[in-house]
N, C-alpha and C positions, 0 to 999 in steps of 0.2 A: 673500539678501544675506549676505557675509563679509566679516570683517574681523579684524584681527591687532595687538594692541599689541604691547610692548615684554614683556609676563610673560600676555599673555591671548590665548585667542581664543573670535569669537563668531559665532554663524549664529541667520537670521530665516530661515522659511518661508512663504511668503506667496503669494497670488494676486494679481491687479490684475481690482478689479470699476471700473467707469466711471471707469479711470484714477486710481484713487485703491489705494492698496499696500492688502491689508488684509493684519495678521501671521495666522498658524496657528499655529505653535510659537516656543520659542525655544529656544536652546542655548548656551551658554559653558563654559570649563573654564581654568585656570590653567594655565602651562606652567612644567614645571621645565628639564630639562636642554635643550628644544628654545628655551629662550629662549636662547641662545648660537646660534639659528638665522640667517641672514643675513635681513634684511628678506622676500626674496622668497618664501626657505622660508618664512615665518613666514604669510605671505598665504594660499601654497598650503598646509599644514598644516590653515591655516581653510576653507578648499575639503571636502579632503579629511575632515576632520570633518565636516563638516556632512552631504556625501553618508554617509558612514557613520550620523550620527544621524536621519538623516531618508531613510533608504533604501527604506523599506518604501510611501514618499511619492513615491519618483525614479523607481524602478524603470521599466520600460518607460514612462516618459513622457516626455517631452520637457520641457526646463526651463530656464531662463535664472540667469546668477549674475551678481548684479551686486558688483562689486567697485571699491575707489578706488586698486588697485595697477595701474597701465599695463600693467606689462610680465606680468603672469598671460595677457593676451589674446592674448599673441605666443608663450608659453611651449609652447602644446599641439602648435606646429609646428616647435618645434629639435630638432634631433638630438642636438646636442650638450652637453647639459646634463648638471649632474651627476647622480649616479649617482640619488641621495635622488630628486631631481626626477621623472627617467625612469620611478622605480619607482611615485611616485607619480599622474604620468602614463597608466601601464598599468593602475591599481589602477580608474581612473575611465573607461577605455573601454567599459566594461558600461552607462556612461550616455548618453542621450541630451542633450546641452545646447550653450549658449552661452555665451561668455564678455563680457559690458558694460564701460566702464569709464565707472565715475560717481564725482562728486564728494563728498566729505566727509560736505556737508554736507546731501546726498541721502542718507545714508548712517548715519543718526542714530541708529535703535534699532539696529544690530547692532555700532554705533561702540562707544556705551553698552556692550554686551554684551561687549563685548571689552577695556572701561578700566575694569572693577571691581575698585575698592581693596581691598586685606586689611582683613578687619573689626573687626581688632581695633585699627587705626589711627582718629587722630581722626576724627570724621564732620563737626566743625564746619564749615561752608562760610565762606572767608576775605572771602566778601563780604558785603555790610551786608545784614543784614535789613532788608526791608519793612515795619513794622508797620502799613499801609496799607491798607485792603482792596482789591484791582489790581483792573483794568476783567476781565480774565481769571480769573474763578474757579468754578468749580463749582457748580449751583444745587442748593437746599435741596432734599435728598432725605427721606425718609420711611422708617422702616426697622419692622414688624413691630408697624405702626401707631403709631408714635410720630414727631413732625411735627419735632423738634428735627433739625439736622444729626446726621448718624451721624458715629463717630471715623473712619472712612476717607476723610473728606472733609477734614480736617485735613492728611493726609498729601497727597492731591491735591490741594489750594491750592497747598500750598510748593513741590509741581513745577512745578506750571503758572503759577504769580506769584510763588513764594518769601514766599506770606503765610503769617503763622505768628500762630494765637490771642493775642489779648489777655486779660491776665488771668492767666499762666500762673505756677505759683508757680517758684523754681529750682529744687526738684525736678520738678517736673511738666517744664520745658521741657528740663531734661538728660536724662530719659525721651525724651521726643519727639525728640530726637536722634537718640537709640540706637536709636529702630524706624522711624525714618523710612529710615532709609540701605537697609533692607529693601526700600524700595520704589521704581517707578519709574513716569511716566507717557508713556504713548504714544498719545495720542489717536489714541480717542476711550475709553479704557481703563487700568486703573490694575494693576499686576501687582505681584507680592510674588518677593523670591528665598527661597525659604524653607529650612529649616534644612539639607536636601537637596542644596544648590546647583540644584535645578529651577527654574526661571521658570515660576509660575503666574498665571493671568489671576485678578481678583477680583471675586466675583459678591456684589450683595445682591438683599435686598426677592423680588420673584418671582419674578426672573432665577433666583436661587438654587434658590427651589424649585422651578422647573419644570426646571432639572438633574436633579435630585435624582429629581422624580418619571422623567424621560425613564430613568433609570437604574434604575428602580423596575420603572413598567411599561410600557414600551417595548419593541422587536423583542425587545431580548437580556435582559428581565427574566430574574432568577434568584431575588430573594425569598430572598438569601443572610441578612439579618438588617443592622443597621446598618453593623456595623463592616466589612465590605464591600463593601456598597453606599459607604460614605466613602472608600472605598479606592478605588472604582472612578473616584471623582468625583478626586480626588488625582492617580489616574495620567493622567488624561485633560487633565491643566493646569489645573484650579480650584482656587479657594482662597477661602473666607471663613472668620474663628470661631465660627461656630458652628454649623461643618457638621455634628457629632458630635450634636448635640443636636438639630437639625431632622431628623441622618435618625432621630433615635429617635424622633420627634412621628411620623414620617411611617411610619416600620414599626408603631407601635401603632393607627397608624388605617388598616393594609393589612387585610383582612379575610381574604386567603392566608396572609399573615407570622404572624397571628395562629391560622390554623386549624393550619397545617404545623407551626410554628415553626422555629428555627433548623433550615439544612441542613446536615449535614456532608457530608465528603470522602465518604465512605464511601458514601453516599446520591446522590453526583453518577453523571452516567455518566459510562464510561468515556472 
């Protein structure tokens, strides 16, 4: 999925299991001088990003892009386009694909991905809060044995029903302001943009740790020490707080981590 605002663009990688999209990555990035682009460049530019950022994903496969710009589906057959277009055009015959044309509002996480506001603009939403609890909300999760709602569940109400805690003092709720805008939900999943500009998925409870461990001692274990193993979970689009600190639980209880200890470069092969 692409799509193109007015200063943004944004790409979803995804498969379709029993007709249902599920995402894999995502991707966005601001546009400076290309925003003087005409609507269509602006489409194709998020085309051609996304094959670029998800290349390694496209390659000799066959792939479908769904898009809510008409005229991209007619584009790959004129000759006479400009020059930008043509070159664009050439850059993307190494792939195998199709081009869809869907509606808006089929079109909603990579919409999202492409209308994010500068952040240092208000985040306040001009519409009324709910202070309701809505039929839509999130059920009581458990986080590291403790039965209270977790604070990530706060943040995923107000996507999903725009409920927002009672209780909250004004500074507490101009806090939750400022970090909610961080975040976005895309059912059946809640992501963080985080400081990076990456879009990562947000894992708790034993979702979390059985990452951690796959990355531990799975095919590609390395038994590199924590702050690697966190890196690796990072690069791979996860996110919770307290990755740092679970994979230090989890390297003091590896019985490798703890015989070898730390590896370095030096020590890797070549």
């Amino acid at each position: 999925m692409c799509d193109a605002s007015d200063f943004a663009i944004g790409a979803v990688l995804g498969q379709r299991q029993e007709n249902h999209f599920r995402p894999i990555r995502y991707a966005s990035k601001t546009m400076t001088e290309e925003s003087n682009y005409t609507t269509t460049e602006k489409e194709m530019l998020a085309v051609v990003y996304a094959f670029e950022k998800f290349q390694s994903y496209l390659i000799m496969n066959k792939s479908i892009v769904y898009t809510n710009h008409f005229a991209l589906k007619y584009l790959f057959a004129k000759k006479d386009s400009k020059a930008r277009l043509l070159h664009w055009v050439l850059l993307l015959q190494e792939f195998t694909f199709k081009v869809i044309d869907t509606k808006g509002a089929e079109n909603l996480a990579v919409d999202h991905l492409s209308r994010l506001e500068n952040p240092h603009q208000n985040v306040l939403d001009p519409k009324e809060i709910n202070e309701s609890f809505p039929l839509k909300t999130l059920n009581l999760v458990s986080s590291r044995g403790n039965s209270s709602t977790p604070w990530f569940a706060d943040f995923a109400n107000y996507h999903v029903g725009n409920f927002v805690l009672k209780g909250m003092r004004s500074q507490q709720k101009s806090k939750f302001f400022k970090d909610v805008k961080h975040y976005f939900w895309d059912d059946p999943f809640l992501f963080k943009i985080c400081a990076d500009q990456v879009i990562r998925r947000y894992a708790h409870g034993q979702k979390a740790i059985d990452i951690l461990k796959a990355y531990q001692y799975g095919p590609n274990e390395g038994h590199h020490g924590p702050n690697y193993t966190a890196k690796n979970v990072f690069d791979s689009g996860f996110y919770w707080p307290t990755i740092y600190c679970d994979t230090q639980d989890l390297v003091k209880t590896c019985d490798v981590c703890q015989c070898q200890g730390k590896i370095s470069q030096r020590d890797e092969m070549p």
